[in-house]
LUMVODREN-662293 format. One record per residue (C-alpha): residue number from 1; residue in three letters; x negated, y, z. Coordinates in nm, 2 decimals. Each point is the difference from the previous one (the first is absolute). Layout:
BEGIN
<pt NUM ALA <X Y Z>> ...
END
This chain:
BEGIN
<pt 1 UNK <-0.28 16.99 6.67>> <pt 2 UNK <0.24 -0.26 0.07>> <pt 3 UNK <-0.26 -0.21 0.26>> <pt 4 UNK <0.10 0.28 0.24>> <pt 5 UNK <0.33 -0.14 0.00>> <pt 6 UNK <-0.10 -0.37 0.12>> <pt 7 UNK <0.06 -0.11 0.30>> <pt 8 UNK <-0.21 -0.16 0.25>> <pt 9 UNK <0.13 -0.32 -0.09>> <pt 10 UNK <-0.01 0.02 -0.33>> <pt 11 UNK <-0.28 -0.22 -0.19>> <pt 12 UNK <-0.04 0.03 -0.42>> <pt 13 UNK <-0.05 -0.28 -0.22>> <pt 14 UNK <0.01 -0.01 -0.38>> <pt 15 UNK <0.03 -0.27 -0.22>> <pt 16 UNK <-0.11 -0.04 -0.43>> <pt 17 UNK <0.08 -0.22 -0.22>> <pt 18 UNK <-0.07 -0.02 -0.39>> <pt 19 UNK <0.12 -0.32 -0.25>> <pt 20 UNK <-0.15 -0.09 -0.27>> <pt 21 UNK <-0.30 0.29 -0.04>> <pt 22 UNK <-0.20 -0.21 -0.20>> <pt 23 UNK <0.18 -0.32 -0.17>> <pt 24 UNK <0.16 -0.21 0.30>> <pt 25 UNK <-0.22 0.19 0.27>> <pt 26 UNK <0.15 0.14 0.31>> <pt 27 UNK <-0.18 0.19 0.30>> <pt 28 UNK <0.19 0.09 0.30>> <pt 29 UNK <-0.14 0.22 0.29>> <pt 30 UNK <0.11 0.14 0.34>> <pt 31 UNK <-0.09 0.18 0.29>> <pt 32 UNK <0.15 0.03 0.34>> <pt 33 UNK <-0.02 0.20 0.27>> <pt 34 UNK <-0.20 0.21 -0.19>> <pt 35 UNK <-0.09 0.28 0.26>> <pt 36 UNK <-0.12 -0.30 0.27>> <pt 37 UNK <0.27 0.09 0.25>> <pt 38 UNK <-0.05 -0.24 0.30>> <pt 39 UNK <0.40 -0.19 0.11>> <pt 40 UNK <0.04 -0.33 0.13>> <pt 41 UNK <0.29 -0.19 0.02>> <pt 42 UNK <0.19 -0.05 0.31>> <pt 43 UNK <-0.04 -0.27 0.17>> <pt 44 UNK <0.27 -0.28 0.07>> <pt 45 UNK <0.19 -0.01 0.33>> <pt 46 UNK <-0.04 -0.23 0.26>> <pt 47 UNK <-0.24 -0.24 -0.23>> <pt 48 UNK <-0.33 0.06 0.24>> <pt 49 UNK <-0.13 0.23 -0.28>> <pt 50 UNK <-0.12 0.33 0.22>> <pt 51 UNK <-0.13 0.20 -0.32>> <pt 52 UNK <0.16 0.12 -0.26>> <pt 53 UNK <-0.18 -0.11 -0.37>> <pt 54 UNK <-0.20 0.23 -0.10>> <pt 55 UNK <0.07 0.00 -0.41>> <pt 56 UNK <-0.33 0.05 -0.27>> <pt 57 UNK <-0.14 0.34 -0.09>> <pt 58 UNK <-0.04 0.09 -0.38>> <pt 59 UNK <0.05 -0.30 -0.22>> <pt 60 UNK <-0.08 0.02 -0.39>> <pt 61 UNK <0.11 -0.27 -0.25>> <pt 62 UNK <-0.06 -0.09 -0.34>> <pt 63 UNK <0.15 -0.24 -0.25>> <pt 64 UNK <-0.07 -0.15 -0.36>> <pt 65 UNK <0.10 -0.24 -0.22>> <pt 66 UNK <0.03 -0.10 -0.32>> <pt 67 UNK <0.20 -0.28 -0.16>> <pt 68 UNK <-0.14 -0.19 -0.32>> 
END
């Protein structure tokens, strides 16, 4: 199984997209960090920051439109 090969700092996301499914209608979806892994970004030096920022957890999104 190839998640056996990821490493700890790896993080999955996945993206869709589909034009014109139905007349002039597009939907667009995407996921990331699909398995929740917890990361922050570093934070900058010497700015007074003390903490690094911790990023969001498992984020979903979902697009449509449709042109007339």
């Amino acid at each position: 199984m190839i998640l056996k090969h990821l490493s700890d700092e790896s993080m999955l996301e996945g993206y869709f997209f589909r034009k014109m499914f139905y007349k002039t209608a597009e939907i667009r979806a995407s996921i990331h960090n699909l398995f929740d892994k917890k990361y922050a970004d570093p934070a900058p030096k010497g700015k007074g920051v003390t903490n690094d920022f911790p990023r969001a957890g498992i984020k979903f999104m979902v697009e449509a439109s449709y042109g007339f």
